[in-house]
C-alpha atoms as an extended CHARMM CRD file, in Angstrom:
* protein
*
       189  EXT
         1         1  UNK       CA            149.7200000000     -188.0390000000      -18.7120000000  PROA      1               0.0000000000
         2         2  UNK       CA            153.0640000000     -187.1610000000      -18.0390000000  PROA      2               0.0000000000
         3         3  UNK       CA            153.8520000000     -185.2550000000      -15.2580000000  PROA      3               0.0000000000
         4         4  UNK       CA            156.6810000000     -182.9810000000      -15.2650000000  PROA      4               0.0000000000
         5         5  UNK       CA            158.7310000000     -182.2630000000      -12.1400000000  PROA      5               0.0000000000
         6         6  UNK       CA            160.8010000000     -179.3800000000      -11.6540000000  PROA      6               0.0000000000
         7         7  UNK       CA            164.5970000000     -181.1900000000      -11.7500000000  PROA      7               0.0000000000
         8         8  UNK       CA            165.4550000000     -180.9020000000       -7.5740000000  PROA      8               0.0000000000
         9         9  UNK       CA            168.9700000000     -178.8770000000       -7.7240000000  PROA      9               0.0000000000
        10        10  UNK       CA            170.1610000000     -179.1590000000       -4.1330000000  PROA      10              0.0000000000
        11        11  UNK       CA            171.4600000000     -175.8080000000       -2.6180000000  PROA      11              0.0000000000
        12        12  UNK       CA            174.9620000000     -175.4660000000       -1.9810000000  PROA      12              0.0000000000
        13        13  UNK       CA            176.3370000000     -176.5330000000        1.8190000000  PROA      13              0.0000000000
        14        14  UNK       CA            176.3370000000     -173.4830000000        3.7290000000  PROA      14              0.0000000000
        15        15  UNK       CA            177.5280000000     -174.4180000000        7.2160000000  PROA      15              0.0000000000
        16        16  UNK       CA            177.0360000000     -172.1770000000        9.7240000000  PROA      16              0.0000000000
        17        17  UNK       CA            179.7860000000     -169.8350000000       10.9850000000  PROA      17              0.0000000000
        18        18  UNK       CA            178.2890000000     -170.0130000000       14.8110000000  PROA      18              0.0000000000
        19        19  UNK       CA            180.4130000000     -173.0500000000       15.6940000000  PROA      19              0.0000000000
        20        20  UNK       CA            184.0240000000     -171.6000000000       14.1510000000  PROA      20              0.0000000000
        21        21  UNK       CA            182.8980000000     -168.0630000000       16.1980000000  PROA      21              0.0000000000
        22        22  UNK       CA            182.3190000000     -170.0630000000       19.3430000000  PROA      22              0.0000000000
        23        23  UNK       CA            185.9230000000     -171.7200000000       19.0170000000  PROA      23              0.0000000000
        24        24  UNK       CA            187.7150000000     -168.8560000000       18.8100000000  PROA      24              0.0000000000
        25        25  UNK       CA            186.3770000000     -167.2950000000       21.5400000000  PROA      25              0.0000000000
        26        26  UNK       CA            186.9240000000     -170.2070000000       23.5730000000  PROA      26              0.0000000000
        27        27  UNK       CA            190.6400000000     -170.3810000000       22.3120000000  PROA      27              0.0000000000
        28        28  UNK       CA            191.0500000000     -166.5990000000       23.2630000000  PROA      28              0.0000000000
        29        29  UNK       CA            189.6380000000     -167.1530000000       26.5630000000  PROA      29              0.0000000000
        30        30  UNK       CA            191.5510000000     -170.4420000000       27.6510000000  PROA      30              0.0000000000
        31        31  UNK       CA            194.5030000000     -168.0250000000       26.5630000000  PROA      31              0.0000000000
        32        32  UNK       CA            193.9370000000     -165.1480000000       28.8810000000  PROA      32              0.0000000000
        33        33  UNK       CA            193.5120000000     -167.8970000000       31.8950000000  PROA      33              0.0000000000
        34        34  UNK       CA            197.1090000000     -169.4700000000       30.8600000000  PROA      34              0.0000000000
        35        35  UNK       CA            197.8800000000     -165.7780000000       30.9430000000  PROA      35              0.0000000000
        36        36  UNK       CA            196.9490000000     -165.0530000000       33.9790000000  PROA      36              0.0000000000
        37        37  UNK       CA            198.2380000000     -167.9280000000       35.2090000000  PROA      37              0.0000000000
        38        38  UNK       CA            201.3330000000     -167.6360000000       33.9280000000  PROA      38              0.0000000000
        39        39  UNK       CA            201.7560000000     -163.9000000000       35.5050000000  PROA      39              0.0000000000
        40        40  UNK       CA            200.3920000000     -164.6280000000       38.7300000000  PROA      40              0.0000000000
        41        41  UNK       CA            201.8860000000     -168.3830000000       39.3440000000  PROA      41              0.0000000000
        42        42  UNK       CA            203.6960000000     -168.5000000000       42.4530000000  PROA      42              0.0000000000
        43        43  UNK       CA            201.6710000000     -165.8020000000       44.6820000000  PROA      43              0.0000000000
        44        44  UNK       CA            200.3750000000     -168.5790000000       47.0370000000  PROA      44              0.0000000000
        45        45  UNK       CA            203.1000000000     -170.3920000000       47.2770000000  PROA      45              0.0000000000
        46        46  UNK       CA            205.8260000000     -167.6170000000       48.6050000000  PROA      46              0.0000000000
        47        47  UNK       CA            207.1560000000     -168.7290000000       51.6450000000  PROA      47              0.0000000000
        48        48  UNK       CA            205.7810000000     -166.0020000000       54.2660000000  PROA      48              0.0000000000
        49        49  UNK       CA            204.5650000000     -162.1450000000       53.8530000000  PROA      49              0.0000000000
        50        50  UNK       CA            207.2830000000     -160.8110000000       51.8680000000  PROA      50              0.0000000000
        51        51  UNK       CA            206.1270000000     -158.9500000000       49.0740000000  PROA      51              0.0000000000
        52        52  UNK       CA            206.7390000000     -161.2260000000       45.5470000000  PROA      52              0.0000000000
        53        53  UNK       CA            208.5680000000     -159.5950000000       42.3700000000  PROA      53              0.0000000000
        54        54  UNK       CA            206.2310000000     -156.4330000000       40.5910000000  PROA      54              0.0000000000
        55        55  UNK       CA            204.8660000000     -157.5590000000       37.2020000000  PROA      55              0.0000000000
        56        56  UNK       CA            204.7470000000     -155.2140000000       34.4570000000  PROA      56              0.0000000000
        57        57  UNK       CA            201.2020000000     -154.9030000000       33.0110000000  PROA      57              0.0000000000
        58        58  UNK       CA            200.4530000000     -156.4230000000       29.6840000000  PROA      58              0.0000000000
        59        59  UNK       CA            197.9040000000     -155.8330000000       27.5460000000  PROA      59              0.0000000000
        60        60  UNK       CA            196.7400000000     -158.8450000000       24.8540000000  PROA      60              0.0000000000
        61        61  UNK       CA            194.3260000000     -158.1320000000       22.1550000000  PROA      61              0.0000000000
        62        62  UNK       CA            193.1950000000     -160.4000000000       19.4360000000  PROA      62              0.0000000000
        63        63  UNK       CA            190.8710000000     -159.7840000000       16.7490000000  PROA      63              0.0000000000
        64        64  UNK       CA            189.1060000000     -162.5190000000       14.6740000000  PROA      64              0.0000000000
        65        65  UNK       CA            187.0290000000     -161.8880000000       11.8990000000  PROA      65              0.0000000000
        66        66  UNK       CA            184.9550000000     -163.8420000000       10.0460000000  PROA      66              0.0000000000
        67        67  UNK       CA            182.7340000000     -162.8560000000        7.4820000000  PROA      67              0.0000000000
        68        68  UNK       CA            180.0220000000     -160.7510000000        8.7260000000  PROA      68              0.0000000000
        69        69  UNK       CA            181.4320000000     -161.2670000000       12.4010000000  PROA      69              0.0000000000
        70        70  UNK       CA            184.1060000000     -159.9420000000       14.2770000000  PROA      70              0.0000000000
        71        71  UNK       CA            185.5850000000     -161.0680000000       17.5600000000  PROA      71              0.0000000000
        72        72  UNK       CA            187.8710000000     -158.9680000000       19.6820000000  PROA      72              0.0000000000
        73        73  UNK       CA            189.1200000000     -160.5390000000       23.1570000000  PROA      73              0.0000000000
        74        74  UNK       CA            190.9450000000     -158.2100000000       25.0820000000  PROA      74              0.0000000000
        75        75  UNK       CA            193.0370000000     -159.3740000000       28.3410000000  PROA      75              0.0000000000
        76        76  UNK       CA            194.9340000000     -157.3310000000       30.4730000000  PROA      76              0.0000000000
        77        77  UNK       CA            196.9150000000     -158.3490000000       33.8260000000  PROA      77              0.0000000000
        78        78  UNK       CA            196.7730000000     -155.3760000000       36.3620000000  PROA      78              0.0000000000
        79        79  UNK       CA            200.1170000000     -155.1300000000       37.7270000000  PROA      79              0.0000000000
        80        80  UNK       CA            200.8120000000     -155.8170000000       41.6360000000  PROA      80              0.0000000000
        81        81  UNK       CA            201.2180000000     -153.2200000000       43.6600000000  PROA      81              0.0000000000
        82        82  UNK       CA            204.9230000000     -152.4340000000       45.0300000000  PROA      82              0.0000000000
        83        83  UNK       CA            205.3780000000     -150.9180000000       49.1540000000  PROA      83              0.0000000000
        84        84  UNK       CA            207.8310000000     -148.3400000000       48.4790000000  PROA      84              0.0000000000
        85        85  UNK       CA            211.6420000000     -148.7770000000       49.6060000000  PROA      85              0.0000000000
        86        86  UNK       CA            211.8490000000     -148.4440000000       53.5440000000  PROA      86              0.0000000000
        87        87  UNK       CA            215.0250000000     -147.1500000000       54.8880000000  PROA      87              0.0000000000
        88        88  UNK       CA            215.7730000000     -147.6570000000       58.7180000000  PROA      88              0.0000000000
        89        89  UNK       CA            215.1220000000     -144.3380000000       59.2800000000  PROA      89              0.0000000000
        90        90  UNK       CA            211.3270000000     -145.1630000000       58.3680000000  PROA      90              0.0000000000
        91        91  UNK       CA            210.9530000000     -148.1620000000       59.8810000000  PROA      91              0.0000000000
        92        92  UNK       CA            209.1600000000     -147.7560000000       64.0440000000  PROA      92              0.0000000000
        93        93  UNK       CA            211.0770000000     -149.5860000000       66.3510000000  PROA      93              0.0000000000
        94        94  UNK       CA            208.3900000000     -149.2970000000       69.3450000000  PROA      94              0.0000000000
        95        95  UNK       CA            204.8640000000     -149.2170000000       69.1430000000  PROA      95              0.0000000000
        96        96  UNK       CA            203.1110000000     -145.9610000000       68.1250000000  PROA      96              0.0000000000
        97        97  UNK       CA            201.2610000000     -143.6070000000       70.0460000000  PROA      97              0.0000000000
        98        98  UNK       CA            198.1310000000     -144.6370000000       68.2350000000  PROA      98              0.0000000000
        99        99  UNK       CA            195.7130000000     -146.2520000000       70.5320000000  PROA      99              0.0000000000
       100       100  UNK       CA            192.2670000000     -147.3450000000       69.5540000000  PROA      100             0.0000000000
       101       101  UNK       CA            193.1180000000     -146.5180000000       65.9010000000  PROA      101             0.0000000000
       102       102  UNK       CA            192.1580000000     -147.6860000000       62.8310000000  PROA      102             0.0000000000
       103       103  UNK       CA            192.4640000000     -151.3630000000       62.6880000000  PROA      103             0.0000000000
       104       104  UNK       CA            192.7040000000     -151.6090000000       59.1180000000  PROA      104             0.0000000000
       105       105  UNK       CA            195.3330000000     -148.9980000000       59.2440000000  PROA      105             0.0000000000
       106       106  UNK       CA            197.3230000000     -150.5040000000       61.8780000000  PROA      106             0.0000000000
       107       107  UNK       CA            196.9040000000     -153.9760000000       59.8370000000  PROA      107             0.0000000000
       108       108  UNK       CA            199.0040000000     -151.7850000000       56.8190000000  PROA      108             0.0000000000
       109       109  UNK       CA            201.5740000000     -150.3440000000       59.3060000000  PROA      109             0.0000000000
       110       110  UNK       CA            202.2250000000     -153.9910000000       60.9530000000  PROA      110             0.0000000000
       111       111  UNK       CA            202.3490000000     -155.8700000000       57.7680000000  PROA      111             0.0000000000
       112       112  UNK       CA            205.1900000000     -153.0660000000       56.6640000000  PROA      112             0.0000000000
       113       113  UNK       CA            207.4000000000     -153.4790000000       59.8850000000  PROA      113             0.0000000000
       114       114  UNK       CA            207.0670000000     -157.4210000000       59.0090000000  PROA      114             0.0000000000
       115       115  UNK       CA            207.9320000000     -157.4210000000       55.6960000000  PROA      115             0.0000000000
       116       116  UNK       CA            210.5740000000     -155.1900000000       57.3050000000  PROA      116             0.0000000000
       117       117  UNK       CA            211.4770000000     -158.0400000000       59.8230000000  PROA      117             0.0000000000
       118       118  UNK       CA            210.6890000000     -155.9060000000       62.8320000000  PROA      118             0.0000000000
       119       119  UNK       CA            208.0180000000     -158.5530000000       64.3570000000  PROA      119             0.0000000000
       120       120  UNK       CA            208.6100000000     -156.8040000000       67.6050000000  PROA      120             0.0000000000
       121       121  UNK       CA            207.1910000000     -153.8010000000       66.8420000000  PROA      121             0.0000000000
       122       122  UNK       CA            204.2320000000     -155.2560000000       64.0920000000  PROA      122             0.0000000000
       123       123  UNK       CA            202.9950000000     -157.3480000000       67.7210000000  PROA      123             0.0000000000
       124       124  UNK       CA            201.3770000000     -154.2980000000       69.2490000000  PROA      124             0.0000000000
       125       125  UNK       CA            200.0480000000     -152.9910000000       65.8020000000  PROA      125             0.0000000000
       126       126  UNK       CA            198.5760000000     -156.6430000000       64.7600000000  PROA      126             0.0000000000
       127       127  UNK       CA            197.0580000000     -157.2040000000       67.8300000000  PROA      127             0.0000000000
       128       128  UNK       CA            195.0640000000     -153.7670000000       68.0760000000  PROA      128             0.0000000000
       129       129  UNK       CA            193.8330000000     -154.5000000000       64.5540000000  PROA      129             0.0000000000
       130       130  UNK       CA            192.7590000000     -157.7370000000       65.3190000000  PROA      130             0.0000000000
       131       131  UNK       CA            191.0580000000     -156.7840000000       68.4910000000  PROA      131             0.0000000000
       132       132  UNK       CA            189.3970000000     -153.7750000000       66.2800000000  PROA      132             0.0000000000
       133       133  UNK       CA            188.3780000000     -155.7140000000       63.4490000000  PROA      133             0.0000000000
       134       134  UNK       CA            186.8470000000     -159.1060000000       65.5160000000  PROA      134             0.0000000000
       135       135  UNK       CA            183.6710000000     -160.3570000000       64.3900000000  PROA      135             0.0000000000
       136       136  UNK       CA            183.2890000000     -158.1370000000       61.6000000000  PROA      136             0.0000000000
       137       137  UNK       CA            183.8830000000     -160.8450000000       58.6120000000  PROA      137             0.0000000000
       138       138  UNK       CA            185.5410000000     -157.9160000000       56.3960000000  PROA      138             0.0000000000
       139       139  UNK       CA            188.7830000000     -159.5280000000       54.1930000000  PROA      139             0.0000000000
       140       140  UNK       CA            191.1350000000     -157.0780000000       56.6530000000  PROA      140             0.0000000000
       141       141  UNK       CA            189.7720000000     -159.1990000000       59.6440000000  PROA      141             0.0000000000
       142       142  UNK       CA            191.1660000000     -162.1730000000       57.7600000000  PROA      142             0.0000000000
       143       143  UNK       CA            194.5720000000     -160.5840000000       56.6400000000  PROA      143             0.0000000000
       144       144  UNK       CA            194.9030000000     -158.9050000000       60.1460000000  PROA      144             0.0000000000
       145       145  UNK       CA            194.7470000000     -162.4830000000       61.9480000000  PROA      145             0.0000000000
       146       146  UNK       CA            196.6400000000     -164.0940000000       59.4030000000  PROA      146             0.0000000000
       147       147  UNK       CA            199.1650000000     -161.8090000000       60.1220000000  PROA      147             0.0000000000
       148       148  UNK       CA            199.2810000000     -162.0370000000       63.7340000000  PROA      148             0.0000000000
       149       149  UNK       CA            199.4190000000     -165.4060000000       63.4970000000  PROA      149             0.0000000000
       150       150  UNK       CA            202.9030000000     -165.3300000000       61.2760000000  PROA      150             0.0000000000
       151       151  UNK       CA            204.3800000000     -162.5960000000       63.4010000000  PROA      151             0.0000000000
       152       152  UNK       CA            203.6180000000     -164.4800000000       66.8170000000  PROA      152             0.0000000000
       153       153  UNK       CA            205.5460000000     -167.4820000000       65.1530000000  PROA      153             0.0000000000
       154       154  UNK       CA            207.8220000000     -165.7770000000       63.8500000000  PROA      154             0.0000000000
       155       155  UNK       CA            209.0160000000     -164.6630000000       67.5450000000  PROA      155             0.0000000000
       156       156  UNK       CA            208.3630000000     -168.0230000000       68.6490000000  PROA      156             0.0000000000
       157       157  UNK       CA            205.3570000000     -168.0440000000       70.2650000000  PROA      157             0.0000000000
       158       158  UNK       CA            202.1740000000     -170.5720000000       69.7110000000  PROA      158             0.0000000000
       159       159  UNK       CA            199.6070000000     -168.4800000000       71.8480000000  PROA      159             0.0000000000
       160       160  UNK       CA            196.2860000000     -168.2830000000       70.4170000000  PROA      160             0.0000000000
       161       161  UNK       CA            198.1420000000     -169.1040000000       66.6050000000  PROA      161             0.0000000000
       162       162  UNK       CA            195.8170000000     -171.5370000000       65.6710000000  PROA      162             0.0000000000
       163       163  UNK       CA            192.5770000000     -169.9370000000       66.5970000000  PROA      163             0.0000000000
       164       164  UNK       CA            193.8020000000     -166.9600000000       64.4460000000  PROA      164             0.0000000000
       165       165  UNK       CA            194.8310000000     -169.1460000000       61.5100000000  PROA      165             0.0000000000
       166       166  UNK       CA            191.0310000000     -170.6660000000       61.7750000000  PROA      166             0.0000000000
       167       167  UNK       CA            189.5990000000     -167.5940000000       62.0390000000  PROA      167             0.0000000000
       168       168  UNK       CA            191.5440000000     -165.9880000000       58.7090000000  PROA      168             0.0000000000
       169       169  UNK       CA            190.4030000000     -169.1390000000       56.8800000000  PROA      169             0.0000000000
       170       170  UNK       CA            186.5940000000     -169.0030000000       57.8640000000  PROA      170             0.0000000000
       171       171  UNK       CA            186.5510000000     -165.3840000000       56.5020000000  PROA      171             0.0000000000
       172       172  UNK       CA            188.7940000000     -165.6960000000       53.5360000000  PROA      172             0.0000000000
       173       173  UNK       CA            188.2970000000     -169.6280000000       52.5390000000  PROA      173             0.0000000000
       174       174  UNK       CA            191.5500000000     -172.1110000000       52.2990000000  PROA      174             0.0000000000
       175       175  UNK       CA            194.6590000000     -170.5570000000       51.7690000000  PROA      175             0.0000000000
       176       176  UNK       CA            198.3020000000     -172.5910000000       51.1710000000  PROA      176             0.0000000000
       177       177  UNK       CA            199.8170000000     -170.0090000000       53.5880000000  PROA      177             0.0000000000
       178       178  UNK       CA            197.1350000000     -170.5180000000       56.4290000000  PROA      178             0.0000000000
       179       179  UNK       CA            197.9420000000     -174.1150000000       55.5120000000  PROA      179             0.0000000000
       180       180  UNK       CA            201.5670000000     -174.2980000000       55.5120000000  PROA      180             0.0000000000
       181       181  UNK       CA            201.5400000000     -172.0090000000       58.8780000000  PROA      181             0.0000000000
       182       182  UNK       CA            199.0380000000     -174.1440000000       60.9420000000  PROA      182             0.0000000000
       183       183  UNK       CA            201.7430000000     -177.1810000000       59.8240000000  PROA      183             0.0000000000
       184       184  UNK       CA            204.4370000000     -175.3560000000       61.2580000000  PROA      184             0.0000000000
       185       185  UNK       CA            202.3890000000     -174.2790000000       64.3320000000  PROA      185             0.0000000000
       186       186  UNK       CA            201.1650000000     -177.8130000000       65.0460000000  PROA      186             0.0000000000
       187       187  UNK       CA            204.7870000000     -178.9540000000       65.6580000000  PROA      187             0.0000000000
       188       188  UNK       CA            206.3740000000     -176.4880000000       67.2750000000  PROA      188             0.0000000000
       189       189  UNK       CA            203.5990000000     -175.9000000000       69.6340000000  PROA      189             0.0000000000
């Protein structure tokens, strides 16, 4: 008997688009980080509070499509925000009448008179937001002793700077500023 067997015709390589999909996403992605990267490099490494050069916003979209799939990565870097132009007419020279305010208002006002460069008059401000925001582990508690800190070395003082610094790094996490600061502090104090 002869037994007749149906010829085997192999099918035709179909690969699978999953892997080609997965790439390009990947490639989009890795290029929104260098993005972002590339926007935001130097924010850490500015040498003190002053505020660094506004970005413009800018919007990348990519679309990829493959058959039957379509891929659209969208990445967008929020611009900074800017403190508006202070003329000396704006600008406190003595400490407010605001006692027992709020603390992460007072933070705001004393940052402005030390990007400014009035440290004199941030002291009073920085210290009652500090003293209102102890304890309470919010980011503002962190920026508030951080700032103290600079402003207190910044009129040459070393009291209590390097328990501030620690504190702003337990609630916020390393930091090159808190870093570079405590350096400073250590040998001049």
């Amino acid at each position: 008997t002869v037994i007749s067997r149906a010829a085997y015709k192999p099918r035709p390589a179909h690969r699978s688009r999953l892997p080609v999909v997965l790439a390009a996403v990947a490639a989009l992605l890795i290029a929104g980080v260098a993005l972002a990267a590339a926007v935001t490099r130097g924010d850490e490494d500015d040498g003190g509070p002053e505020a660094s050069p506004t970005t413009v916003p800018m919007t990348v979209r990519e679309t990829v499509t493959l058959e039957g799939t379509t891929v659209v990565e969208t990445v967008t870097t929020a611009a900074e925000p800017t403190e508006p132009a202070t003329t000396a007419e704006e600008i406190p020279t003595t400490e407010p009448a605001s006692s027992g305010g709020d603390p992460i208002a007072l933070n705001d006002q004393g940052f402005a008179l030390m990007q400014a460069g009035n440290y004199e008059g941030a002291l009073p401000l920085l210290e009652q937001s500090v003293a209102g925001l102890a304890g309470s582990g919010q980011i503002t508690e962190a920026y508030a002793s951080y700032n103290l800190a600079f402003t207190r070395r910044a009129l040459g003082r070393c009291d209590g700077v390097l328990d501030l610094l620690a504190r702003s790094e337990q609630v916020q996490g390393k930091r090159k500023e808190i870093d570079r600061l405590r350096r400073e502090a250590e040998k001049a104090c």
